[in-house]
C-alpha positions in Angstrom: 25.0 78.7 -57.0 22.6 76.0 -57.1 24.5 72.1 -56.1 22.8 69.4 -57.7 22.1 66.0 -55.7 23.9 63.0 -57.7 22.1 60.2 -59.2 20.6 57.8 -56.7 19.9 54.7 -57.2 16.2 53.5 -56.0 16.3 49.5 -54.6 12.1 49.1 -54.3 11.0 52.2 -51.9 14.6 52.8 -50.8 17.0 54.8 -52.4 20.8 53.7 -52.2 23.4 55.9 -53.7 25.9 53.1 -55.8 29.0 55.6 -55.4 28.7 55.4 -51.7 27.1 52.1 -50.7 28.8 51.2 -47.5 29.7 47.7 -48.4 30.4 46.7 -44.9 26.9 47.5 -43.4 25.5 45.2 -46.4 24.4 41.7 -45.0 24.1 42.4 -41.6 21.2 41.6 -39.6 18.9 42.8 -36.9 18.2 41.5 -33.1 16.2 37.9 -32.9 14.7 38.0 -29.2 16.3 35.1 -27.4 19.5 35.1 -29.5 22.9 37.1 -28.8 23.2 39.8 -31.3 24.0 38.9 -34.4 27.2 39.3 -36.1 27.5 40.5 -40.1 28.2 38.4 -42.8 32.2 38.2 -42.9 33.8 39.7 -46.6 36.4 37.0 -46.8 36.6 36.0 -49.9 39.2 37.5 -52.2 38.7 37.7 -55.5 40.9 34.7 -56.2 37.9 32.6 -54.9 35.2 34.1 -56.8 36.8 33.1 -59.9 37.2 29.7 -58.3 33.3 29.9 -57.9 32.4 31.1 -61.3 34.5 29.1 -63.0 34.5 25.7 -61.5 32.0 25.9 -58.2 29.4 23.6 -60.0 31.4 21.3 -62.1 30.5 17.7 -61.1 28.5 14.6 -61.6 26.7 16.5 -64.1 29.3 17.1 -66.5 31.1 14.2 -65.4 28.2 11.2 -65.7 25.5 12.7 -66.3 26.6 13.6 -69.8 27.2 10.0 -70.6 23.2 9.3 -71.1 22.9 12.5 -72.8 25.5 10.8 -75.5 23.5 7.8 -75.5 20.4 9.3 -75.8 21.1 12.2 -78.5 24.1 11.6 -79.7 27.4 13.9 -79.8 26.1 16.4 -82.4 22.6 16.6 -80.1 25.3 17.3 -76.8 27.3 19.7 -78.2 24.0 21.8 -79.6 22.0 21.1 -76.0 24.6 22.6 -74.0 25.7 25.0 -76.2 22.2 26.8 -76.1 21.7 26.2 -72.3 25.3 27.4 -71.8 24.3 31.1 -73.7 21.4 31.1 -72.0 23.1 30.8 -68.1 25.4 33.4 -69.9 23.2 36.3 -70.3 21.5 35.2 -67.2 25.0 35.7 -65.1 26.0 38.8 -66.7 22.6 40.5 -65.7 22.9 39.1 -62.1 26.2 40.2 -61.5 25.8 43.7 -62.6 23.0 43.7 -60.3 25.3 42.4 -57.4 28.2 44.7 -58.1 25.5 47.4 -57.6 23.8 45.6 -54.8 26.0 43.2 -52.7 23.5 42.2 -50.1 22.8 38.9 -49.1 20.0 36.4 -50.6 21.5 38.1 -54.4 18.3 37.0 -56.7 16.4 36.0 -53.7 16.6 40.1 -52.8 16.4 41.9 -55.8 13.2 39.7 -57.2 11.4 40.6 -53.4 12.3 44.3 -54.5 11.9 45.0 -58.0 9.0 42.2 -58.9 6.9 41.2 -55.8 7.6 40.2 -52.5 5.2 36.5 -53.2 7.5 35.8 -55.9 10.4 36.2 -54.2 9.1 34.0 -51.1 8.4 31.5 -53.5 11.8 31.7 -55.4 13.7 31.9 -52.5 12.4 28.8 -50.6 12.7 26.6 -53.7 16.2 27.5 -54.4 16.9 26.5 -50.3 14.8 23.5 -50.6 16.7 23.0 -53.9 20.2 22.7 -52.1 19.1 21.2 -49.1 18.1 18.6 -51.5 21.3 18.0 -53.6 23.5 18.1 -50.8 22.0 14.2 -49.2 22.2 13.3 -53.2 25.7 14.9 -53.5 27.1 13.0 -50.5 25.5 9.9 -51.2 26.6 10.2 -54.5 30.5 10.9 -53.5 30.0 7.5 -51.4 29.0 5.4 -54.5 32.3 6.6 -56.4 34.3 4.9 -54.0 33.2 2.1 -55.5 35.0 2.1 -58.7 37.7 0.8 -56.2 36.6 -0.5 -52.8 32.6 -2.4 -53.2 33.0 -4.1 -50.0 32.5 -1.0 -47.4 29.5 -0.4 -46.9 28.3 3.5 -48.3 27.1 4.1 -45.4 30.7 4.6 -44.1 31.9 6.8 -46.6 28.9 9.4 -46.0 29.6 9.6 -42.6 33.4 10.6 -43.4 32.1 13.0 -46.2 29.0 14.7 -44.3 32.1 15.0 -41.6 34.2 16.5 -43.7 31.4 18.9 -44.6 31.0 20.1 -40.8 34.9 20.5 -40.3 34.8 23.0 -43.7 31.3 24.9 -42.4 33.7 25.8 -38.7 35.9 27.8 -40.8 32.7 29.9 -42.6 33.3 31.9 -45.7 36.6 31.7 -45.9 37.2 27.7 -45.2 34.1 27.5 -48.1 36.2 30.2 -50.4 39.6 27.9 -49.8 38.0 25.0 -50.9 36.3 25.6 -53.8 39.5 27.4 -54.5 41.5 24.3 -54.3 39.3 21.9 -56.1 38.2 24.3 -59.0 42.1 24.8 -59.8 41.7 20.7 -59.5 39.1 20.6 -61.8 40.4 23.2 -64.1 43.7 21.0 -64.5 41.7 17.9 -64.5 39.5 18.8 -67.6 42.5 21.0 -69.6 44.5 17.4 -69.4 41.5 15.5 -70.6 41.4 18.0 -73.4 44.5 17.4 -74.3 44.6 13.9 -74.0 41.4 13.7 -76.3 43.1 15.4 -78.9 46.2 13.0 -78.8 43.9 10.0 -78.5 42.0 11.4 -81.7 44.7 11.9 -83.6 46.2 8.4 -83.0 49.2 9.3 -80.3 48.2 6.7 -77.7 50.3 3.6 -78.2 48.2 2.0 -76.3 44.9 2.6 -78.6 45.3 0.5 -81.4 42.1 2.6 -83.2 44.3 4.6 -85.0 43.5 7.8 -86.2 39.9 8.4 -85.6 39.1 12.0 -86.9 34.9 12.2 -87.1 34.6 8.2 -87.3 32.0 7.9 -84.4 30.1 11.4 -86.0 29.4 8.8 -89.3 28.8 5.7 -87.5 27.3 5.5 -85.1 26.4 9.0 -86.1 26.1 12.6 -85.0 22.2 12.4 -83.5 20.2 9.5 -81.7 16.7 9.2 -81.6 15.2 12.0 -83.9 13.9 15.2 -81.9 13.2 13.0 -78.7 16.9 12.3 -78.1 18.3 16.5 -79.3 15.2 17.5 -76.4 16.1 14.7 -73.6 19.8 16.5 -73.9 18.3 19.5 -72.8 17.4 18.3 -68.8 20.9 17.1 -68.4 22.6 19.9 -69.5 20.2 22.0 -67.1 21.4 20.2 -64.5 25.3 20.5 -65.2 24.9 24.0 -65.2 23.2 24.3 -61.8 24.8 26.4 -59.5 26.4 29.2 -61.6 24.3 31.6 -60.0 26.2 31.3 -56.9 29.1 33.7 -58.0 26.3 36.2 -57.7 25.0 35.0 -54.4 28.4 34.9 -52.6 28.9 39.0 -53.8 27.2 39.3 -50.3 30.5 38.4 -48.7 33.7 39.2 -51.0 36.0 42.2 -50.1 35.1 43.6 -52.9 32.9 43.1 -55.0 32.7 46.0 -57.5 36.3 44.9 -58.8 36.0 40.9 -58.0 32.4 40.4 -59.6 33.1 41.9 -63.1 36.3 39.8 -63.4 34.1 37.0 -61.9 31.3 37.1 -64.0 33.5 37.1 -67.0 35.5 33.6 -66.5 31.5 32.1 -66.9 32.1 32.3 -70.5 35.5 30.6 -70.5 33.8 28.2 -68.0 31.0 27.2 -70.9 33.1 27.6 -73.7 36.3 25.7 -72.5 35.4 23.1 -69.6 31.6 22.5 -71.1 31.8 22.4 -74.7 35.1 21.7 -75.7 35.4 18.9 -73.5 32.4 17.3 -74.5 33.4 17.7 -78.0 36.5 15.6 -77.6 34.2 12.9 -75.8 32.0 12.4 -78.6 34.8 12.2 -80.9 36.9 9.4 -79.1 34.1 7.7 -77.4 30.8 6.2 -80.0 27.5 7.0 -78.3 26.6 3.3 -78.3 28.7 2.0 -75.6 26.8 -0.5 -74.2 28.5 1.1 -71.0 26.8 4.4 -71.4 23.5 2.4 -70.3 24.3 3.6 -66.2 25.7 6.8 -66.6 23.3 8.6 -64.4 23.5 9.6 -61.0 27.2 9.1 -59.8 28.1 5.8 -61.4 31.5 7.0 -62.3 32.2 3.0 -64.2 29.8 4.7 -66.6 31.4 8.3 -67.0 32.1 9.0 -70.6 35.6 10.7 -69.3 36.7 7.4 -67.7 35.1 5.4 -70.8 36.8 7.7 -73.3 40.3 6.8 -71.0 39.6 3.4 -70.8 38.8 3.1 -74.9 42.3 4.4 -75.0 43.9 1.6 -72.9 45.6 3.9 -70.9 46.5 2.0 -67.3 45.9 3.8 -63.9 44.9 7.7 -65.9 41.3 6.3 -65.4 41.9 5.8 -61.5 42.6 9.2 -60.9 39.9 10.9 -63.3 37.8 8.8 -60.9 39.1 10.2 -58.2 38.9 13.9 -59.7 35.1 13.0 -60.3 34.8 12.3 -56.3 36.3 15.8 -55.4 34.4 17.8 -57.0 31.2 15.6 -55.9 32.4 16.9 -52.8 33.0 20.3 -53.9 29.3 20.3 -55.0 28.3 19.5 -51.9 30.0 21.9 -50.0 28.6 24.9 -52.3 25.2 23.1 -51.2 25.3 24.3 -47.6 27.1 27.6 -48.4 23.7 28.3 -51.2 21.1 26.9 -49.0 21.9 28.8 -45.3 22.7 32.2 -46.7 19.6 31.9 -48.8 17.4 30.6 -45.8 19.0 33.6 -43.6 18.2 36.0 -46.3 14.1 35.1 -46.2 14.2 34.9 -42.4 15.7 38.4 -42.6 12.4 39.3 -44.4 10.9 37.8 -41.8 10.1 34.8 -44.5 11.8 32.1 -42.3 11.9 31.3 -38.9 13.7 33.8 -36.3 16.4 32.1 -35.6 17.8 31.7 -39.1 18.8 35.1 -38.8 21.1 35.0 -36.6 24.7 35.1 -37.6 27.7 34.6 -35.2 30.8 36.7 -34.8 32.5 35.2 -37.0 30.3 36.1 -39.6 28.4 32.1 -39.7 25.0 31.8 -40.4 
């Protein structure tokens, strides 16, 4: 009686059987000459952190500042469309990468699979501007965590306050995957409760609950005047960059497969909280703004960068009259500044160990402690 071989899976010009990939081979890397021998990429994080990371990893000055100039500029009607069609976008995008990394849980996610299945050039090329991408966010990131401070202490010198953060940063990176999983666990469930208050909040505020906020009900009032879109075609399109950015670093749910226990039963679950992510802390929440906040607060002029006096969360609070609520949204805005950061150096040194693993990088990016550290 004939036995038939099961179904392999090819991966470029290797073939990898998905029912028995040994998931704790995957990530490991090979002897640099001069360096002790490396270590594997520890699986510590549970799936309770990559939900953490899917749903709130990213969630920072994007959502929090930078969509105050894409009010100004476009109007709420033009926000909720922008990042409502980036947001479906980033879903299908997700989805796709983390059925390929349920499959396929090796380290450098995207980076890997474009070397394999489109062209090694590409993937160099991708996978040095994503590095690059991080290692440039996290100097902004930290430097933009300083200027927050600000909203209550202008007299210290930033300087100061990068030094504590970038400290912070090195304390967290000791601990490896597992301090980076904590973390982001920590502030996502932060940010999570900070936004569903908000929410909330809006909602009251809108319907006229705030003693406070003598405005009254206020139903659609600022969708009529000063109306629903700003500046034609130019201001819907400008939406567009912002939102791009707020949605930066999604991906990494996929990219951190390379190190979870397991990832065939955490990545599905994973990969399915994106949706709630978009739908719930995206959309909704920028809804309520542009309902209790009118796009042409002259205050919305400096909401870029990290300038939290100019975030349309505090500047819907404030509207309100609500004392001390604005403080600690400020304060939630700094965090996950911070938490951005961190998922800066966890994105940019696996990704840079994947390519010199390809022999892409430099040598001694490859090496990996015993602890499982980059």
């Amino acid at each position: 009686m004939d036995v038939k071989e099961p179904p392999r899976a090819v991966l470029g010009d290797e073939k990898v059987d998905p029912e028995v990939i040994n998931y704790d081979s995957e990530g490991s890397s090979g002897d640099v000459e001069g360096l002790p021998q490396n270590g594997k990429l520890s699986r510590g994080l549970k799936g309770r952190h990559m939900q953490m990371i899917a749903i709130g990893g990213s969630i920072g000055a994007g959502l929090f500042v930078g969509s105050g100039s894409a009010l100004r500029n476009g109007g709420p009607a033009s926000v909720l469309i922008g990042f409502i069609l980036t947001g479906a976008l980033l879903l299908f995008t997700v989805q796709a990468l983390g059925e390929l990394a349920v499959l396929y849980p090796v380290n450098g996610a995207f980076f890997t699979y474009t070397c394999r299945f489109l062209d090694e050039s590409w993937g160099f090329a991708m996978g040095w501007d994503y590095a690059l991408t991080w290692l440039t966010v996290l100097p902004f990131e930290i430097t933009a965590a300083g200027i927050t401070i600000s909203y209550w202490r202008d007299d210290i010198n930033i300087g100061v306050w990068i030094a504590v953060f970038l400290s912070i940063l090195v304390v967290v990176q000791v601990f490896g995957v597992k301090g980076y999983g904590e973390v982001e666990f920590v502030l996502g469930v932060m940010k999570i409760v900070a936004i569903v208050g908000f929410i909330i909040f809006g909602i009251v505020v809108n319907c006229g609950g705030v003693p406070s906020d003598d405005r009254g009900y206020i139903g659609s009032k600022y969708w009529r005047d000063p109306g629903a879109f700003r500046n034609g075609f130019k201001g819907w399109t400008s939406v567009f960059v912002t939102a791009a950015f707020s949605f930066g670093g999604t991906e990494l749910v996929g990219l951190a497969a390379a190190e979870a226990a397991d990832p065939r039963k955490s990545l599905p679950t994973a990969t399915k909280q994106v949706f709630w992510r978009i739908a719930t802390f995206y959309v909704i929440s920028l809804f309520i703004v542009g309902l209790i906040l009118p796009s042409d607060n002259p205050d919305l002029l400096g909401a870029s960068g990290a300038n939290t006096k100019a975030s349309p969360f505090v500047l819907a609070i404030q509207e309100a009259g609500v004392k001390g609520l604005p403080s600690v949204f400020n304060a939630v805005i700094t965090l996950s500044v911070l938490s951005v950061a961190n998922s800066c150096t966890y994105g940019s040194t696996r990704t840079m160990q994947a390519l010199a693993e390809r022999k892409m990088g430099p040598k001694f990016l490859t090496y990996i402690d015993k602890k499982g550290r980059p």
